[in-house]
N, C-alpha and C positions, 0 to 999 in steps of 0.2 A: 565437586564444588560447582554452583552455579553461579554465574555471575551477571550482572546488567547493568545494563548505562544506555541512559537516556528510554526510546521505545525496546531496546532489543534486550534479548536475554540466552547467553553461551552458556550450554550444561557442557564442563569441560572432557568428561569421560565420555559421554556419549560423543562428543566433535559436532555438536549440532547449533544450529544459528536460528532463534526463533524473534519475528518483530509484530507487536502485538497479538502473539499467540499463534501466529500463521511462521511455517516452518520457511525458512529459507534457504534456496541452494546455495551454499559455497561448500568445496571441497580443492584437494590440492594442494599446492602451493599461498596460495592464498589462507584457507583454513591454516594454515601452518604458521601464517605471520598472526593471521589474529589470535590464534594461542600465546603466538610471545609477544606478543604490546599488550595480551591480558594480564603476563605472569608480571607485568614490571608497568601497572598503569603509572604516569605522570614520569617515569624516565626516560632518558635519551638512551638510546639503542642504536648503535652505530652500525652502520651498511655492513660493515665487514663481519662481527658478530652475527647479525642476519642472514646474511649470504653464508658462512660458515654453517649457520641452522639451518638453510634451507638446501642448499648445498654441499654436503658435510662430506662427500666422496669423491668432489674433484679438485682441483687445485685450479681451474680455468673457467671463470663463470662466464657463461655465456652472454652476448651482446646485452644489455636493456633489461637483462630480464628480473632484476630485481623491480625494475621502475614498472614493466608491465605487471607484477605480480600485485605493488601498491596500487598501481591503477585500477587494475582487477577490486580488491578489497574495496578500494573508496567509493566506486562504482555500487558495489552491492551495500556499503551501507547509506550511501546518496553522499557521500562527503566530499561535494563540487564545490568550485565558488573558491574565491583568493584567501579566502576566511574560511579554513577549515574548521567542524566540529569536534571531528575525530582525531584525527591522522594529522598531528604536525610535523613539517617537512623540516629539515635541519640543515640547509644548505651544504652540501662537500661532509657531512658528518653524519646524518640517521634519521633516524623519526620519532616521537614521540605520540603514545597516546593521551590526549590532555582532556577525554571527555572523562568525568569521576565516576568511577567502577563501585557496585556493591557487591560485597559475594556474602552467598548466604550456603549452609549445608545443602546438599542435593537431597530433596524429598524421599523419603526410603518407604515401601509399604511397610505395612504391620501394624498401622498407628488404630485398629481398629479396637475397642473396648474388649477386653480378655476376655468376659462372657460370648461373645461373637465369635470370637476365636476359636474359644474350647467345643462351641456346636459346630465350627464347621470343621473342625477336627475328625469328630465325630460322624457326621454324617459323611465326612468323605471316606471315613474306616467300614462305616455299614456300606455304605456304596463299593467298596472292594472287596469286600467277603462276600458281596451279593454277586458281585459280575464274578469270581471265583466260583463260587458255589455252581452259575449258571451253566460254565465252563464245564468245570469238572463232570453235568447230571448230563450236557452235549453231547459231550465227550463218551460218553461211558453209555450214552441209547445210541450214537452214532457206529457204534464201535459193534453193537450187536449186528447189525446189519453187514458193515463194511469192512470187515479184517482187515488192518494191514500191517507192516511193518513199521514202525514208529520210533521216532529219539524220545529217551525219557525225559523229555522236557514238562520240566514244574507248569503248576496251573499260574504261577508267579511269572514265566518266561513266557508263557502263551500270551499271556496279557502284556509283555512289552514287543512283541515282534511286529504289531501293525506302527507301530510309533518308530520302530527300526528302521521298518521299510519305506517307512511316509520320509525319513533322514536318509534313506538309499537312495530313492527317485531322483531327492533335490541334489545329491550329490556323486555317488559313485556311478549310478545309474545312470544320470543326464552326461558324466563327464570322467573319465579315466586318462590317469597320468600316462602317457607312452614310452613313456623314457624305461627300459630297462632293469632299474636298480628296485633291491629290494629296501624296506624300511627297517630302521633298527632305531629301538630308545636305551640310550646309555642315560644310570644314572650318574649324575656329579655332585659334587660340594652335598655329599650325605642324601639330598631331596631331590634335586633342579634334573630333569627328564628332558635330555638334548634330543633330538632328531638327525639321525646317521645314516646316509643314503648310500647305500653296496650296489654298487656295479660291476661287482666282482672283477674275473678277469685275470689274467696268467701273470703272475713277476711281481717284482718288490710295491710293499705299498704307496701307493699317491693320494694323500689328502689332499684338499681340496675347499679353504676357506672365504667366507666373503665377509665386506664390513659388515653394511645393515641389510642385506640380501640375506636370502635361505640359501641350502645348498642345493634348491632346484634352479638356481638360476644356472647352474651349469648340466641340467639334463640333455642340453644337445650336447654340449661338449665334452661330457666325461669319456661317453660311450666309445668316442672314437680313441683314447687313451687304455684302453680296455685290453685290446692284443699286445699289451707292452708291460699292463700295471695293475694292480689290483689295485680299482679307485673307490675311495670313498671321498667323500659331501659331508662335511659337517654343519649345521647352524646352531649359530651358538644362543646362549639365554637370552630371552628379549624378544628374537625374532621368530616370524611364521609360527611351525608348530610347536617349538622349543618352550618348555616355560617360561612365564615370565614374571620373576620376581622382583623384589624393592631397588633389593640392591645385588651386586657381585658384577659390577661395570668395567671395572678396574683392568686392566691390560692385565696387570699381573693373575687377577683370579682369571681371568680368560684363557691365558698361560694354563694355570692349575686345572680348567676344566678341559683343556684340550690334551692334558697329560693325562686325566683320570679316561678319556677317550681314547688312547692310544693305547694303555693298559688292557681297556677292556675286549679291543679288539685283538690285542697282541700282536700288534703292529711295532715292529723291532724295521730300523735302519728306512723309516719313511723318508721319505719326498713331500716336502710341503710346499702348496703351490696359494698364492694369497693375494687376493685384489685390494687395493686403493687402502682404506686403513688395516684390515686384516694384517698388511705387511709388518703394524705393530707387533703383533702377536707371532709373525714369524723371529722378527727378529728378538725380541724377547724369551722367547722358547729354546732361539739355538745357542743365545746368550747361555743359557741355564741346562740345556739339556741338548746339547750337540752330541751326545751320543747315542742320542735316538734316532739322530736323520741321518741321511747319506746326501742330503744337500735341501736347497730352498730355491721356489723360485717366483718372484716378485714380480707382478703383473701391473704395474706402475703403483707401487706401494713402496718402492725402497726411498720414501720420500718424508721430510723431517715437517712434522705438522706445527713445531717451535718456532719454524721458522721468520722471520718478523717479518714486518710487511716487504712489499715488490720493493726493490729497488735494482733498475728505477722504478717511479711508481708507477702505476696504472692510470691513463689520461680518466677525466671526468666522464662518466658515460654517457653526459648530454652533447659530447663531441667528437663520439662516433659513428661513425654512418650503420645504415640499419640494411641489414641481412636482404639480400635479392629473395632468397626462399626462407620465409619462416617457416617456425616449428609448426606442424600440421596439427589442425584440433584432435584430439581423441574422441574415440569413435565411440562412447562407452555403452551402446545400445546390447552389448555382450561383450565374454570375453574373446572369442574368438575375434570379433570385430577389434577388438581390442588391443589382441596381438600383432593381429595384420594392419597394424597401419601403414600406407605407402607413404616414400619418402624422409623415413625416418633413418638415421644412420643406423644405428642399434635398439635392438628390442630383445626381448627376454619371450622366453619359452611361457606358454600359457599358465602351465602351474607353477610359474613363480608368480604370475600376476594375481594369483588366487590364493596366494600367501599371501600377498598388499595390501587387496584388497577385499571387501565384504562382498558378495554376491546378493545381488535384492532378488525378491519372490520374484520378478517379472524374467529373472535372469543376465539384468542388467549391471554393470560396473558399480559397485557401489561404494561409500566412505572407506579411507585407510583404515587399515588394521595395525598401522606401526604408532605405538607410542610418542608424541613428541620428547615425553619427558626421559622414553628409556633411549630414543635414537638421540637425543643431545648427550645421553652419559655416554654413550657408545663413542659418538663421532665429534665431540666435543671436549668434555669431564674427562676422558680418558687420556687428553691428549700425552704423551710421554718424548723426549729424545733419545733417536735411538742409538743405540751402544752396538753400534756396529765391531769394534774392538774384541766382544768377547765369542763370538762366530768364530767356530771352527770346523765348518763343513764349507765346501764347493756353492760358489753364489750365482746362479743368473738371475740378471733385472732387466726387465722388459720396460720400456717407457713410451709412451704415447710421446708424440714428436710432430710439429707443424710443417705443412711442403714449405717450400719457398714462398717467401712474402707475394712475389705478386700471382703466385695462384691461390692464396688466399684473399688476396687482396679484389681479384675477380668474382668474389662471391657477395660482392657487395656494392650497392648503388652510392658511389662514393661521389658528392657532387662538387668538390672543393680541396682544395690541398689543405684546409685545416684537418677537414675529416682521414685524410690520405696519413695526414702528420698524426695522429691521433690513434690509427688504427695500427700503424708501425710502432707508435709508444706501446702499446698492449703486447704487440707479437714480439719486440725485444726484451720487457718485461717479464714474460713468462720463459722466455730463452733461457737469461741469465737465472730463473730459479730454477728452471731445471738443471742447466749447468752445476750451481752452486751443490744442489743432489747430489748428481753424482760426481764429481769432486769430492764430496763428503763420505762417498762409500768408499772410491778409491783411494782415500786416505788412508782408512780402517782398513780395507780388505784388497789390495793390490792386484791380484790374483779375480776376481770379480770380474765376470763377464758381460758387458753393457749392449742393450740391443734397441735400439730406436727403430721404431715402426712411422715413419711419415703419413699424417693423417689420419693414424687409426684412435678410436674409441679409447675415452678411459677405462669402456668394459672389453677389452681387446680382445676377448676368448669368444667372444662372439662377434667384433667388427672386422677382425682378422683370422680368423678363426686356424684357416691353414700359416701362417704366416708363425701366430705361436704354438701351433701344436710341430714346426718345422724346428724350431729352435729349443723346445722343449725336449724333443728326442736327440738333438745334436748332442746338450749337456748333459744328458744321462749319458749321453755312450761312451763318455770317459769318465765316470765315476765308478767307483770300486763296487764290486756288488761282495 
């Protein structure tokens, strides 16, 4: 579907922003809001909803940063001035887009007259039996002279191997995964072809799931679980290589495909280990199938996405103070540059970023590869509470966890005791939801091992990397093998 308002025009499968004809850069976070103020022109869209879509895998949004993300947008479509055209602001409540959208079908080729069609039908089948033929008389005067050894490869495979190689250069060639693991495609739900990364390795098995990440975002960290566990990486549909179809969103079929992957491996008495929503799918699985594991363990995922809002709630974002060290820009000139950015708390291994993202000819960072509409069904549509009650295997939950107020509170040019009062409203806020968490596990699972990390990453397996691979081996060594 394409859509347009006013000069511009959003072709929504492609993610691209064009104003009078001429392409426009937006990508990111920004492309990701103008997706949803396209899918709901003239409604109100509330901050939390937004933030939830743009942020679907933390429970802790970072300072400003929805308002920089609107600022960003409005910037690129000119929508300055107290009198917006686009972007209306909804005081303490959302945004609306109030300028009127047309969508029309997306252009498809083929609309050329059938007689046109069937000649170049045509000449493109003479033009293939010509270069065939050409092949083949090469082949067969070259061959008197040159003896060699040869694979019987068709005159059909000759003709596709310069087209192979021109896709090797750009890809295997210019750039090789290092991580250890081998690849494997399990099918699911009858058709849907997952991507299953073996790092083999000695002792019972350990999966290894993420919400909308692939399962290369843990190539540095599987390998060192390796001398303990036979690890695999699953990504489930939707994501990276994994197909991706319409629908099978749902927690529960997620459930079903990560049991038709367990099967196929023959993976009996796993260990399931699961970041930020993923934890859904853990716990819904041992709900249903606790006697395939020998335990679970929750990488700040054992967390209830039902949950209502903060209370107490979260101060207005225009009344707190702004970060000493912002987020540093991305370097997107490559991916390596890409990966390495300094200053960053966490970052991901290069070929998960090349699951994100598209790579342009020049070899630079280019548009997302994630769906908005399949990561809202993922990290949104899916949301479920979880039934912690019917878990009957061994739990530990790992939780990202704040220092002390005022060494967070040192990270920020605080110029006033509003803002001081303001910043403490947040860090109490999120206190008592995490609290409330796990209160809620230990109600259901008494026995439940709880482990706070002060400081670290919502992606902990890489912000702390030794911290949880320490506590990871502590609760195996008392689980039954």
């Amino acid at each position: 579907m394409v859509k347009t308002f006013a000069d511009f025009e959003f072709d929504h499968r492609r993610r691209s922003l064009k104003a009078r004809g001429q392409s426009v850069r937006l990508s990111g976070q920004a492309l990701d809001l103008l997706c949803l103020l396209l899918e709901r022109p003239g409604d109100l869209i509330t901050r939390n909803e937004i933030e939830r879509a743009l942020w679907p895998d933390t429970n802790v949004i970072p300072d400003h940063s929805l308002d920089v993300v609107v600022s960003r947008l409005r910037m690129v479509l000119g929508d300055k001035g107290p009198s917006p055209r686009y972007i209306e602001t909804v005081p303490r409540r959302g945004y609306r887009f109030i300028e009127p959208v047309i969508g029309r079908p997306e252009a498809r080729p083929g609309t050329a007259p059938r007689h046109w069609r069937r000649r170049l039908v045509t000449y493109a089948i003479v033009a293939i039996l010509a270069a065939i033929a050409a092949i083949i008389f090469a082949r067969t005067r070259y061959d008197k002279f040159v003896p060699a050894k040869r694979s019987q490869a068709s005159p059909l495979a000759v003709l596709e191997q310069p087209v192979l190689a021109r896709a090797a250069s750009q890809t295997d060639a210019a750039w090789r995964d290092p991580s250890p693991h081998q690849v494997r495609w399990v099918t699911v739900d009858s058709s849907i072809r997952l991507e299953v990364l073996d790092w083999q390795g000695s002792g019972p098995p350990l999966v290894l799931l993420g919400c909308y990440l692939s399962a290369h975002s843990y190539d540095e960290f599987a390998p060192q679980l390796a001398n303990q566990f036979h690890v695999y990486g699953v990504t489930r549909r939707g994501i990276g290589r994994s197909d991706k179809p319409a629908t099978g969103y749902a927690v529960q079929r997620s459930v079903d495909d990560l049991l038709e992957v367990l099967d196929s491996l023959n993976a009996q008495k796993s260990l399931l280990v699961g970041t930020s929503c993923a934890g859904q799918v853990l716990t819904m699985f041992a709900s249903h199938h606790s006697d395939r594991l020998s335990g679970l363990v929750y990488l700040d995922g054992a967390t209830d996405p039902t949950t209502p809002p903060f209370d107490p709630p979260l101060p207005d974002p225009g009344t707190l103070p702004r970060p000493l060290r912002p987020v540093p820009q991305a370097d997107r000139s490559s991916f390596s540059a890409f990966t390495k950015r300094p200053n960053l708390n966490v970052t991901f291994p290069e070929a998960e970023w090349r699951q994100q993202f598209a790579e342009n000819p020049d070899g630079s960072v280019g548009q997302s590869l994630m769906d908005p509409v399949i990561r809202k069904a993922i990290t949104v549509d899916a949301r479920v509470k979880p039934n912690y009650a019917g878990i009957r295997v061994p739990v530990l939950a790992i939780y990202q966890a704040q220092p002390p107020f005022e060494q967070v509170a040192a990270d920020y040019d605080i110029r006033n005791e509003q803002e001081r009062a303001a910043l403490r409203q947040q860090y109490t806020a999120v206190r008592v939801m995490y609290t409330r968490w796990q209160q809620d596990l230990l109600a259901a699972i008494p026995t439940a091992r709880i482990v706070e990390l002060p400081g670290a990453n919502l992606y902990m397996f890489q912000s702390n990397t030794a911290d949880v691979l320490r506590e990871i081996r502590a609760f195996t060594a008392g689980l039954a093998r």
